[in-house]
Residue frames as qw, qx, qy, qz and C-alpha x, y, z in Angstrom:
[[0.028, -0.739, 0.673, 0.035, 118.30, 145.93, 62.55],
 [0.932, 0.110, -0.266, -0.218, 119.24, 143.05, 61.43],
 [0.455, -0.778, 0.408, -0.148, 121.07, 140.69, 63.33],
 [0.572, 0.575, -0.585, -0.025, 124.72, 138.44, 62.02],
 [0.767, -0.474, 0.433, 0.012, 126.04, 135.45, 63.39],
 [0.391, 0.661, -0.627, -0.130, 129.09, 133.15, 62.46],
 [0.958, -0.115, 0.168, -0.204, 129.15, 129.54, 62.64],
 [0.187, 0.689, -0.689, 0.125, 132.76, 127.95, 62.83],
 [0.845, -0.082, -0.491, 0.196, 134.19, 124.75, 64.61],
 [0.512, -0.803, -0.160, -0.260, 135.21, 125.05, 67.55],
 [0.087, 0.878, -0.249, 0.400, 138.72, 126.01, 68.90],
 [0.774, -0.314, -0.536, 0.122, 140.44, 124.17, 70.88],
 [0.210, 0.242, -0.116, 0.940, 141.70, 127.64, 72.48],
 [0.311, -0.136, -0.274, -0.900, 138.42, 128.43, 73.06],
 [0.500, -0.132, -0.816, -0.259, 137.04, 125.63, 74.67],
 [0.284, -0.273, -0.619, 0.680, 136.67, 127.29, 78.30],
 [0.251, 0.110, -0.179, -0.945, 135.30, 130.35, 76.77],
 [0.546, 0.015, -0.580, -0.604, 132.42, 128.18, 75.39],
 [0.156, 0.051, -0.860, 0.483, 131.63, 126.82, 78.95],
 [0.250, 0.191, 0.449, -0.836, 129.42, 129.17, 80.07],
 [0.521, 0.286, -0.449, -0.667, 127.23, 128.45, 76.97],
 [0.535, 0.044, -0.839, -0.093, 127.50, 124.18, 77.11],
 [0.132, -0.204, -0.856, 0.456, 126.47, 124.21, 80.75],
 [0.578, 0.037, -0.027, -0.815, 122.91, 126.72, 79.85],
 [0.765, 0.037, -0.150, -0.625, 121.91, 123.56, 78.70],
 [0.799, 0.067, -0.577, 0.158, 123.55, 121.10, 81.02],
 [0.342, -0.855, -0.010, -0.390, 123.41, 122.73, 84.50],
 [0.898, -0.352, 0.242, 0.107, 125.43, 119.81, 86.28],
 [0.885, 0.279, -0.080, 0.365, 128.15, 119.60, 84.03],
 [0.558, -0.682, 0.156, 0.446, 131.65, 120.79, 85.28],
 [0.260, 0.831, -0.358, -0.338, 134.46, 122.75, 83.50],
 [0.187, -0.396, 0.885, 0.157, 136.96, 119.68, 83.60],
 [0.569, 0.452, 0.683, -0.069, 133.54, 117.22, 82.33],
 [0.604, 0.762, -0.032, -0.232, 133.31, 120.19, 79.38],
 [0.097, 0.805, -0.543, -0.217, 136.69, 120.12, 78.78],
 [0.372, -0.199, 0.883, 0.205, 137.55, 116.29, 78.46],
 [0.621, 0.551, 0.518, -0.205, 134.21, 116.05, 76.12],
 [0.408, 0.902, -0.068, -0.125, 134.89, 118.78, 73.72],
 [0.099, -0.755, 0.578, 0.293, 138.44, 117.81, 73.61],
 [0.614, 0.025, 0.782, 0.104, 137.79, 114.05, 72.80],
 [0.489, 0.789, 0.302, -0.217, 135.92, 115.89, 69.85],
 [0.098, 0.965, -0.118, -0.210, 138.36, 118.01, 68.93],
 [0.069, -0.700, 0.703, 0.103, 141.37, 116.21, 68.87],
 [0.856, 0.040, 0.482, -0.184, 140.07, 112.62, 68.17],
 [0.175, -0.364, 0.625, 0.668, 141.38, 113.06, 64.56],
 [0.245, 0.473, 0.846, 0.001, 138.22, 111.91, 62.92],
 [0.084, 0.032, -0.099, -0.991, 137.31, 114.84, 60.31],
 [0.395, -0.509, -0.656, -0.393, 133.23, 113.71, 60.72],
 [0.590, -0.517, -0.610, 0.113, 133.12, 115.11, 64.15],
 [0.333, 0.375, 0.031, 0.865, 133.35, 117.78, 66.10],
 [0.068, -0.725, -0.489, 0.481, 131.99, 120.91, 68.12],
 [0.330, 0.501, 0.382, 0.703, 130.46, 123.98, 66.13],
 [0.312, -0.478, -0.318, 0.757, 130.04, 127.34, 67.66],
 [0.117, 0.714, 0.465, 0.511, 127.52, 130.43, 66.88],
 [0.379, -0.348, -0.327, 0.793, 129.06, 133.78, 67.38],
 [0.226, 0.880, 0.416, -0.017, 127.93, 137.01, 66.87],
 [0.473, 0.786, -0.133, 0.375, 129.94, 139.86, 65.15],
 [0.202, -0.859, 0.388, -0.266, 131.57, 140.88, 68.31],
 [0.319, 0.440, -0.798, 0.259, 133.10, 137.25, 68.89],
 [0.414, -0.195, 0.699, -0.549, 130.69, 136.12, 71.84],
 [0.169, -0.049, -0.962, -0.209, 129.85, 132.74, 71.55],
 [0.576, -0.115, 0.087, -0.805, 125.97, 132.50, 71.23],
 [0.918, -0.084, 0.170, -0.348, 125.31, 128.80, 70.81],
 [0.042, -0.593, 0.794, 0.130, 126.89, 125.39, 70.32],
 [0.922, 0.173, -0.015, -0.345, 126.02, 122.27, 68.61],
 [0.401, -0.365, 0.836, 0.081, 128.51, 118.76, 68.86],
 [0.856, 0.289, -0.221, -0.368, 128.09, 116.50, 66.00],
 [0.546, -0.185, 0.812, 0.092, 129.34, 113.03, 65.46],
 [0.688, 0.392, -0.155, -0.590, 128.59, 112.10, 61.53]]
């Protein structure tokens, strides 16, 4: 079986949801620490930047990758 993912930007809707995921690989970090990061991203206005988000068919966010370009 073969298995599908989807790679988008990240939501700013979405940006709690995608907690549980940012702190796997940041044990210390807090919801309000994710949330002021990913928002500075998000909303910075800067289209080179950003958070990107790998879901699988059903919608559950598998990984998550922040760029700056």
């Amino acid at each position: 079986m073969t298995r599908q993912f989807i790679a988008k930007s990240l939501a700013p809707e979405l940006v709690d949801k995608a907690f549980a995921v940012a702190r796997s690989g940041h044990p210390c970090l807090s919801l309000d620490q994710w949330r002021r990061y990913a928002n500075r991203l998000l909303h910075s206005g800067a289209p080179r930047r950003g958070v990107l988000t790998v879901e699988n068919l059903g919608g559950t966010i598998q990984g998550l990758c922040s760029y700056r370009i």
